[in-house]
C-alpha positions in Angstrom: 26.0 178.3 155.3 23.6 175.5 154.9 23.9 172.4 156.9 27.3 173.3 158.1 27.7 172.2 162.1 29.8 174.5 164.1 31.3 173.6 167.0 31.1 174.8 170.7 34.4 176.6 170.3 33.7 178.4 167.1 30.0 179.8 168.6 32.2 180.8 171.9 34.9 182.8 170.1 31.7 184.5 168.1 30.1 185.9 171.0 33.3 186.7 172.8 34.4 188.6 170.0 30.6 190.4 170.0 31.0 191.1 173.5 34.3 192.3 173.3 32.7 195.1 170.4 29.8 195.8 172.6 32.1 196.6 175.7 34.1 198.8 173.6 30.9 200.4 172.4 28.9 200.9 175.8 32.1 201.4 178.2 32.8 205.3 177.3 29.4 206.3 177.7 29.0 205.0 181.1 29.6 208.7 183.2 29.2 207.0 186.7 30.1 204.0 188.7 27.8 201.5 188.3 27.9 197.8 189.4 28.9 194.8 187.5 25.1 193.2 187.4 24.0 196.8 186.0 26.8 196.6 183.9 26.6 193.3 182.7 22.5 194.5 181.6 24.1 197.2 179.6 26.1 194.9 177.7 22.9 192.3 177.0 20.6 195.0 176.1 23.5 196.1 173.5 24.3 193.6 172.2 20.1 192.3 171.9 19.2 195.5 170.5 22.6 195.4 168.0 23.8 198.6 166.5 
């Protein structure tokens, strides 16, 4: 929409909401244990590269 200001909790509860998708998306195909930085990668590429 044009001109419309959003505020800091409306942009938060959008990515939150895409994060939560991309978790659910990237979390079953991770087959080994990986650590939370590599994790937290996964999830950025994701959610960068969109699906």
């Amino acid at each position: 929409m044009r001109n419309r200001m959003y505020t800091q909790e409306d942009c938060d509860k959008w990515l939150n909401d895409d994060l939560k998708a991309v978790k659910r998306y990237v979390d079953p195909l991770i087959k080994v244990n990986i650590n939370t930085l590599t994790q937290a990668a996964l999830y950025s590429f994701a959610y960068n590269v969109g699906g």
